[in-house]
PLY file of the C-alpha trace (Angstrom):
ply
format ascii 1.0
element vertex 426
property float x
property float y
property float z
element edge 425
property int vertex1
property int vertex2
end_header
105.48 101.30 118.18
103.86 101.45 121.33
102.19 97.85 122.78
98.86 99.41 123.52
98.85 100.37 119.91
99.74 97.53 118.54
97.06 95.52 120.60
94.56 97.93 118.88
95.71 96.82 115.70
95.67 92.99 116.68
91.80 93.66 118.35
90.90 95.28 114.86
92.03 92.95 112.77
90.74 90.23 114.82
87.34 92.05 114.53
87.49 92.78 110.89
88.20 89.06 109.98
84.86 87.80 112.42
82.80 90.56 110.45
84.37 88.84 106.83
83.13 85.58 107.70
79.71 86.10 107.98
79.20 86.57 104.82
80.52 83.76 102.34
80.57 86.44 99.33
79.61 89.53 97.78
76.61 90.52 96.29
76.33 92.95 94.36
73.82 94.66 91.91
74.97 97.30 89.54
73.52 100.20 91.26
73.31 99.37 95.07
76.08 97.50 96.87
76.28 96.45 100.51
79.38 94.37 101.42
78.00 92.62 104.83
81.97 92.59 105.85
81.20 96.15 107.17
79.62 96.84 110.56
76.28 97.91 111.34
76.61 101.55 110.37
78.01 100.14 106.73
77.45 103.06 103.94
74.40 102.43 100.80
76.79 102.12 97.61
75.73 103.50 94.83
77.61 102.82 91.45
77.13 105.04 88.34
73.89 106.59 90.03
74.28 110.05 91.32
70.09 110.23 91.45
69.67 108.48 94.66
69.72 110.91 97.40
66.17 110.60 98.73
68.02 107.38 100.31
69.52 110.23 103.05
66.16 111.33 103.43
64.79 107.76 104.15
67.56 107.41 107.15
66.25 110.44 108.84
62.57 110.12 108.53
62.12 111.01 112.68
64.94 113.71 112.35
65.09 115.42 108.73
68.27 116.69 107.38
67.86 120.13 105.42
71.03 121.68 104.57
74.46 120.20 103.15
78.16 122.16 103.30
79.34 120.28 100.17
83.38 120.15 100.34
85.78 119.95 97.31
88.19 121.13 95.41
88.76 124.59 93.94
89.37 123.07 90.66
86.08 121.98 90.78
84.18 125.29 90.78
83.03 125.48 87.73
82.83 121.95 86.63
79.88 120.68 85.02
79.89 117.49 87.15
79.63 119.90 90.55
76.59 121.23 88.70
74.91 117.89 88.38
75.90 117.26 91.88
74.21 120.13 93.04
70.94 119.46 91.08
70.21 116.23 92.23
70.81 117.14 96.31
68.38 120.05 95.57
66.03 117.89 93.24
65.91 115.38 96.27
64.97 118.97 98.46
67.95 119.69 100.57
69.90 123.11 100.44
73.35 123.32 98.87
76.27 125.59 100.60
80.06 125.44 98.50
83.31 125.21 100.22
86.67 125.10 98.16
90.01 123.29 99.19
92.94 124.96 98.04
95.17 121.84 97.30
94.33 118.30 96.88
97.34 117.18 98.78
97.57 119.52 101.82
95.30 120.81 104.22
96.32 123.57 106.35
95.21 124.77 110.41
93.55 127.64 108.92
91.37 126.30 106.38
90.05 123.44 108.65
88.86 126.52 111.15
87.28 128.47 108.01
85.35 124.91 106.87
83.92 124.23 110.30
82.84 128.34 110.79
81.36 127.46 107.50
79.19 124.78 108.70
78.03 126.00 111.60
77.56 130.05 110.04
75.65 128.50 107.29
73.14 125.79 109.89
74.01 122.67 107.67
72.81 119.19 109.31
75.63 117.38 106.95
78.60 117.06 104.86
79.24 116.19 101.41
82.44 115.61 99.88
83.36 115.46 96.23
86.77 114.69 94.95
89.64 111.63 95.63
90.34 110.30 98.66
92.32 113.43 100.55
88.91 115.89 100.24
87.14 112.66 101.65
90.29 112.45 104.39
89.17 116.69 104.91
85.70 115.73 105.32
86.22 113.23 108.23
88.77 115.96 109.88
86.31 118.64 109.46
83.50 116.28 111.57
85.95 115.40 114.06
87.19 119.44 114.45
83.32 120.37 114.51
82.58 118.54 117.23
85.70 118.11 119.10
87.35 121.35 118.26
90.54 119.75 118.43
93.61 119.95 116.20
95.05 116.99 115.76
98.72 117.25 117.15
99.90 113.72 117.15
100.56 111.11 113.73
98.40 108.60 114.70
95.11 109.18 116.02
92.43 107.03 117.72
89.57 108.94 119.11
85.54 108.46 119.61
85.15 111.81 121.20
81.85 112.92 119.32
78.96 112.96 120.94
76.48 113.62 118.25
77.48 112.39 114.49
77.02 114.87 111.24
75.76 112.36 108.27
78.65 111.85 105.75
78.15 111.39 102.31
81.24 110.67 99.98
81.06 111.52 95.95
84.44 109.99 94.11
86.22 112.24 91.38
88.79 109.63 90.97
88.48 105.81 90.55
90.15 105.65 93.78
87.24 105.83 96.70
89.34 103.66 98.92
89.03 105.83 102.38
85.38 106.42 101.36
84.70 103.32 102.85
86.76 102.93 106.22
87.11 105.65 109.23
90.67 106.34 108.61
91.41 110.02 107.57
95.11 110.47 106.59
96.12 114.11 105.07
99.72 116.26 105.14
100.02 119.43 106.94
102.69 121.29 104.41
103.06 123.70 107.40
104.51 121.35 109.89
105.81 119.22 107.31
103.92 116.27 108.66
101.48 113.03 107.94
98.62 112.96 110.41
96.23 110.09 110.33
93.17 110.45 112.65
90.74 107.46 113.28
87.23 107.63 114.62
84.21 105.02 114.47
81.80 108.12 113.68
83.77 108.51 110.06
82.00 106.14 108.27
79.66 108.21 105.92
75.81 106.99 105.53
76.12 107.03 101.53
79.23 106.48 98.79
78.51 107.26 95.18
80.82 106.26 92.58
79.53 107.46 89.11
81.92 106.99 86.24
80.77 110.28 84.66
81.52 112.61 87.39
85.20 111.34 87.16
87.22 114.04 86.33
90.52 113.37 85.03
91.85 112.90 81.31
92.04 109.82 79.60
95.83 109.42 80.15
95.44 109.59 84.20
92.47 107.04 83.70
94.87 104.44 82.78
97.51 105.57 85.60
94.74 105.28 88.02
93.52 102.06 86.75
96.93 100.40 86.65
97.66 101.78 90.42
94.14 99.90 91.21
96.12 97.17 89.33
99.31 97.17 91.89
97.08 98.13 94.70
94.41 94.99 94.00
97.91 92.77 93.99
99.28 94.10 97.25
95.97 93.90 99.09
95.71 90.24 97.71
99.04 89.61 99.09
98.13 91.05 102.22
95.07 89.37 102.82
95.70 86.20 101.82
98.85 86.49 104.19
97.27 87.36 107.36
93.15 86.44 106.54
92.39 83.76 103.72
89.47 85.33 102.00
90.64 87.24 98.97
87.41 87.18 96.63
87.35 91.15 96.46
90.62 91.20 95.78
90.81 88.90 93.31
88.12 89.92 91.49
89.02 93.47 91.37
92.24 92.33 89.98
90.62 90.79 86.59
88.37 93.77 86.02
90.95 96.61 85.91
93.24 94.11 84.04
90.04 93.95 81.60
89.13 97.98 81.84
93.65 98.32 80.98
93.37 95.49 77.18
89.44 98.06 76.77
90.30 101.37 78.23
86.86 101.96 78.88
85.12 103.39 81.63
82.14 101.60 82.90
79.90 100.52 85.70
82.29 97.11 85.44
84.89 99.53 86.65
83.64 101.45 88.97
82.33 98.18 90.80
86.28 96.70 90.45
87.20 100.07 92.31
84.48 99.18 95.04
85.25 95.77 95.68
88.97 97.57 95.61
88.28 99.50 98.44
86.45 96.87 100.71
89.42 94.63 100.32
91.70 97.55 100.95
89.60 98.20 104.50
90.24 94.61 105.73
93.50 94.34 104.41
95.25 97.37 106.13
96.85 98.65 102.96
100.80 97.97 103.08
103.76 99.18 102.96
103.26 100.47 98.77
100.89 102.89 100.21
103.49 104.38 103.12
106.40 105.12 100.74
104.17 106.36 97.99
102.58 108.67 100.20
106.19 110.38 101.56
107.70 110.53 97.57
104.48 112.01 96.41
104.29 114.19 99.09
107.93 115.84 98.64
108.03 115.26 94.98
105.08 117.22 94.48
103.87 114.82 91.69
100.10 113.07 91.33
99.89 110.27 94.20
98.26 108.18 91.47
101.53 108.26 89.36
104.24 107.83 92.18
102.21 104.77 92.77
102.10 103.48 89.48
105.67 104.07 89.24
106.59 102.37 93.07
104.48 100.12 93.52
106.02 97.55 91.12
109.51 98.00 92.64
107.94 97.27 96.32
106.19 93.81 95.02
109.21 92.60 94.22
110.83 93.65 97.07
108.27 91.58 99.29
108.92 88.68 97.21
112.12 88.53 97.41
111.94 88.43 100.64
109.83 85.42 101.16
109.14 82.45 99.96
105.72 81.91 100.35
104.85 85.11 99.11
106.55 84.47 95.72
103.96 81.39 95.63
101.45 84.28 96.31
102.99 85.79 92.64
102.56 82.27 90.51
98.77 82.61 91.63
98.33 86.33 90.81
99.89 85.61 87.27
97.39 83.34 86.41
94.67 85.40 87.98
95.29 88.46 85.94
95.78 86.46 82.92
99.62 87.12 82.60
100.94 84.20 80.37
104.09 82.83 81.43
106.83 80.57 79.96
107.74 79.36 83.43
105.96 76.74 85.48
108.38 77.44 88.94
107.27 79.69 91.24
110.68 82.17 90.83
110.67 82.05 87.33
106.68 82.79 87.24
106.98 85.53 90.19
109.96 87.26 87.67
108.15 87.45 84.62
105.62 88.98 86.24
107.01 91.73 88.32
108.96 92.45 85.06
105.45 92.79 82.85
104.21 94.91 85.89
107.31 97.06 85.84
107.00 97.34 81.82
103.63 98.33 81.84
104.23 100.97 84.36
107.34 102.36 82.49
105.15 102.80 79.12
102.14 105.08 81.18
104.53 107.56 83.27
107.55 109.26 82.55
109.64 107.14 84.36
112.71 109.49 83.20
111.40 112.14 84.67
110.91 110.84 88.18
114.22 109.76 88.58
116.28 112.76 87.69
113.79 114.15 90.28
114.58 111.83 92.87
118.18 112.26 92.09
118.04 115.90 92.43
117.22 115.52 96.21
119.38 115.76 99.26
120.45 114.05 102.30
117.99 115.65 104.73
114.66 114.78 102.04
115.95 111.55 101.57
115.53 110.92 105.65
112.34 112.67 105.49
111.15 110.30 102.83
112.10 107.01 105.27
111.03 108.62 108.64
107.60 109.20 107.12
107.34 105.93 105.40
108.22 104.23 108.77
106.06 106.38 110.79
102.99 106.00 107.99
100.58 103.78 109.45
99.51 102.08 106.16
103.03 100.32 106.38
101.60 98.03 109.35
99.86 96.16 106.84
103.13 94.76 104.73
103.28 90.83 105.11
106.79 91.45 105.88
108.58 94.11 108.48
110.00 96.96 106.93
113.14 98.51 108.26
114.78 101.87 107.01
117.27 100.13 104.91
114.66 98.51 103.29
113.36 101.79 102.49
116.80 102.96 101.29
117.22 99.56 99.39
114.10 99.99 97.26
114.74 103.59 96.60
118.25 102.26 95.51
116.09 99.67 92.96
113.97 102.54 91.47
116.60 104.68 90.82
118.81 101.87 89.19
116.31 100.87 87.40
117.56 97.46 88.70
115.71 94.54 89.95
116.12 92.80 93.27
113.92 89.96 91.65
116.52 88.30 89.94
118.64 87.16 93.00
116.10 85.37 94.68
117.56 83.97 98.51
115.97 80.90 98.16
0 1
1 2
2 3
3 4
4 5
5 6
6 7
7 8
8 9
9 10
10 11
11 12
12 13
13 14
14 15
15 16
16 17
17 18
18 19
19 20
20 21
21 22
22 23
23 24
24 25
25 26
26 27
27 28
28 29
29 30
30 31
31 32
32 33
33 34
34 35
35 36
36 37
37 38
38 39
39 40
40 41
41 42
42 43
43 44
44 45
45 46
46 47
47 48
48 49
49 50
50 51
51 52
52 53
53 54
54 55
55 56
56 57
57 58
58 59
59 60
60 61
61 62
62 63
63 64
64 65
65 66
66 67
67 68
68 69
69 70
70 71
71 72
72 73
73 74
74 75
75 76
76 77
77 78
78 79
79 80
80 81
81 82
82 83
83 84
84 85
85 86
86 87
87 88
88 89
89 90
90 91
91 92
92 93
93 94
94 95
95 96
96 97
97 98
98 99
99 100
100 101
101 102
102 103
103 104
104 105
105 106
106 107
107 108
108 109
109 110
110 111
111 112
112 113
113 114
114 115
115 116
116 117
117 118
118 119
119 120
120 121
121 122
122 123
123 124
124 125
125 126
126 127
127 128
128 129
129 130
130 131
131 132
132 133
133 134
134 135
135 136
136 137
137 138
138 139
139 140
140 141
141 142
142 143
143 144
144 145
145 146
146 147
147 148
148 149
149 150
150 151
151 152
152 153
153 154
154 155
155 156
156 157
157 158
158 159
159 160
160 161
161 162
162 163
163 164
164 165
165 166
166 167
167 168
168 169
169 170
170 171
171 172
172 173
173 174
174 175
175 176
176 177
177 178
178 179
179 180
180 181
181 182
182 183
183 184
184 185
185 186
186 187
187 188
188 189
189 190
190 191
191 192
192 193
193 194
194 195
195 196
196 197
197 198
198 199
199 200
200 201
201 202
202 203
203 204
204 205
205 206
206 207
207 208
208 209
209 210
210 211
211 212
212 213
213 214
214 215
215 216
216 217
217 218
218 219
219 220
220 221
221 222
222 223
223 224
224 225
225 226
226 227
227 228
228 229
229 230
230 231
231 232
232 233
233 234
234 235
235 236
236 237
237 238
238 239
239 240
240 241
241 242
242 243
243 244
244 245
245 246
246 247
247 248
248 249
249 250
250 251
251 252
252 253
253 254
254 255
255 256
256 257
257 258
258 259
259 260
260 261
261 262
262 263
263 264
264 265
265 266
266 267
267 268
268 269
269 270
270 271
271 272
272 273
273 274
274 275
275 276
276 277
277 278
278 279
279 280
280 281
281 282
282 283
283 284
284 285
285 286
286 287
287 288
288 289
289 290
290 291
291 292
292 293
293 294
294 295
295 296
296 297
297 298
298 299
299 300
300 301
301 302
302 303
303 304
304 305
305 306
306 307
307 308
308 309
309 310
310 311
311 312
312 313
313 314
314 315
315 316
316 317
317 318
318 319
319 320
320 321
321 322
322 323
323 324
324 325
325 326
326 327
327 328
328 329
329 330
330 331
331 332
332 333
333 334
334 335
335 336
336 337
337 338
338 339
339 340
340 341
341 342
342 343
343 344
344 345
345 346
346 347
347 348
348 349
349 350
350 351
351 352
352 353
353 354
354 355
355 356
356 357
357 358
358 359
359 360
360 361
361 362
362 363
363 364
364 365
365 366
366 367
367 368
368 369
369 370
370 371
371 372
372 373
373 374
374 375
375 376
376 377
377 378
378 379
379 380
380 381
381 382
382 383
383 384
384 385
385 386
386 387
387 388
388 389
389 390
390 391
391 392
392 393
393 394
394 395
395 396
396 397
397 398
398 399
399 400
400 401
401 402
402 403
403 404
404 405
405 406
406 407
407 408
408 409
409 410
410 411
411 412
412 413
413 414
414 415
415 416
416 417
417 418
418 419
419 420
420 421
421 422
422 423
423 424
424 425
């Protein structure tokens, strides 16, 4: 990793943790939420309220916007939620234009040209995406390529090259709206077998909504999403608390999806856990979960939201084992979500945790499944899967250093169904 990079990364964190402080805590309403831990340019958050786009037209009183491209899925099409979507942006007087992503995992050259000819054919003034977090990922690439008209050619990314921002405005499908709050915009290119992740300031959109009845998955996904929230909520905890202190968000994210997992209902509650989720994902940098997730989902061809589920567990306990103060982290989590334990050590607490995490994980996916997959690949994938976890930029926010043969180590675990927990180095 290069050292101008890496001072980037020490500058933003350093600038992310002065913004934190300003505010002592959230606050929160159940339809409008403004975390003040963002900067100026912070997006309106609305939770289970897809009515509220006069707000857009309340930002641009001096220059009125007219005309959205609305981006999404091809799934989509001829979903009713798309329908409500499009009634309320014309109900609040703006025109509606449609344009369909083939995949929800790749985007290709060819249809980034064909969504910025789009835009520009069609006069729109902003953009609207609707969908998880890779059409919101296509969204900030498509406002980059409009103005820049650049392909992006490297991994990683840092530019502030456009001169005059499109509005954004980001509408989750998914529980998941984490990169509808941050600039980041990470996506695969299937052609050139690659993970690009493109930063720009200008990314942020202007409005999130994240409305419990456009979600649009079955009930079964629900709880895999909810219980990678779960893992997610712990790791960003982790993280924070390891390099910043302040882990409100994260902590109370973590006993709302626990609740929404003993209810398995749906509700504002939840959708204002996945919020909080997602500011305490922005500060925290992600981790290393996210990197190795990203590479098996990828080449697996599976759901990201299930290769989570299924990793994420293995990972935790990976990280503890590896430090002691983090397993100290694990005794606090446990009480946190409510997991009752036997032990009062910190091993013996950190254990029976991971091992409740990794049992609840095991009963939502087909665990089975996923491993003869895994075994079925080759050398060469097998590199591919640690050269992109290593190169993935979410990994930079592990409180420990990865390596590859921690890569290959955990891999090992998953596969062997075996856990590293149990031999603690103490």
């Amino acid at each position: 990793m290069s050292f101008p990079f890496l001072f980037k990364l020490k500058l933003f964190r350093k600038r992310q943790d002065r913004r934190w402080k300003r505010s002592k805590h959230f606050s929160y309403s159940k339809k409008t939420l403004a975390p003040s831990s963002f900067s100026q340019t912070q997006p309106e958050i609305f939770i289970n309220s897809i009515t509220q786009f006069e707000v857009i037209k309340k930002k641009f009183i001096h220059k009125p916007l007219q005309h959205c491209l609305l981006i999404t899925s091809n799934k989509y099409e001829h979903s009713q939620q798309l329908s409500t979507i499009k009634a309320n942006i014309e109900k609040a007087g703006f025109k509606v234009d449609f344009f369909y992503v083939d995949s929800e995992t790749n985007l290709s050259n060819i249809q980034l040209n064909e969504m910025a000819k789009k835009y520009e054919a069609t006069n729109c003034d902003f953009l609207v995406g609707y969908g998880n977090n890779f059409i919101f990922s296509c969204v900030k690439y498509c406002h980059y390529f409009i103005q820049t008209k650049k392909i992006i050619t490297k991994q990683i990314t840092f530019s502030n090259d456009i001169k005059k921002p499109i509005p954004l405005v980001f509408i989750g499908s998914t529980l998941n709206i984490n990169l509808s709050l941050n600039n980041l915009s990470i996506f695969y290119n299937q052609q050139e077998k690659n993970i690009y992740q493109l930063f720009c300031k200008f990314n942020i959109p202007i409005m999130v909504v994240a409305d419990c009845s456009l979600i649009q998955q079955p009930a079964s996904s629900n709880e895999i999403a909810i219980f990678s929230l779960l893992v997610e909520a712990i790791e960003t905890y982790i993280s924070v608390r390891h390099f910043f202190g302040d882990v409100s968000a994260a902590r109370k994210a973590m006993q709302i999806f626990v609740k929404t997992m003993q209810t398995k209902k749906i509700d504002d509650t939840t959708m204002i856990g996945s919020f909080l989720n997602a500011c305490a994902v922005h500060r925290s940098w992600l981790g290393f979960s996210h990197a190795i997730s990203f590479a098996i989902a990828n080449l697996l061809k599976q759901p990201y939201d299930t290769i989570v589920c299924w990793i994420y567990p293995y990972v935790l306990e990976y990280i503890a084992n590896k430090s002691t103060k983090i397993r100290s982290y694990f005794a606090l989590i446990a009480d946190i979500i409510g997991f009752e334990c036997l032990s009062l050590d910190d091993i013996s607490k950190t254990h029976e945790c991971l091992s409740k995490l990794i049992k609840m994980s095991d009963k939502l996916i087909d665990a089975s499944k996923l491993r003869s997959l895994m075994n079925g690949i080759n050398e060469h994938d097998l590199k591919k899967i640690v050269n992109m976890s290593m190169l993935n930029i979410l990994s930079l926010g592990s409180p420990i250093v990865f390596s590859k043969k921690d890569v290959l180590n955990i891999i090992h675990n998953v596969l062997n169904e075996k856990s590293s927990i149990i031999n603690f180095d103490n």
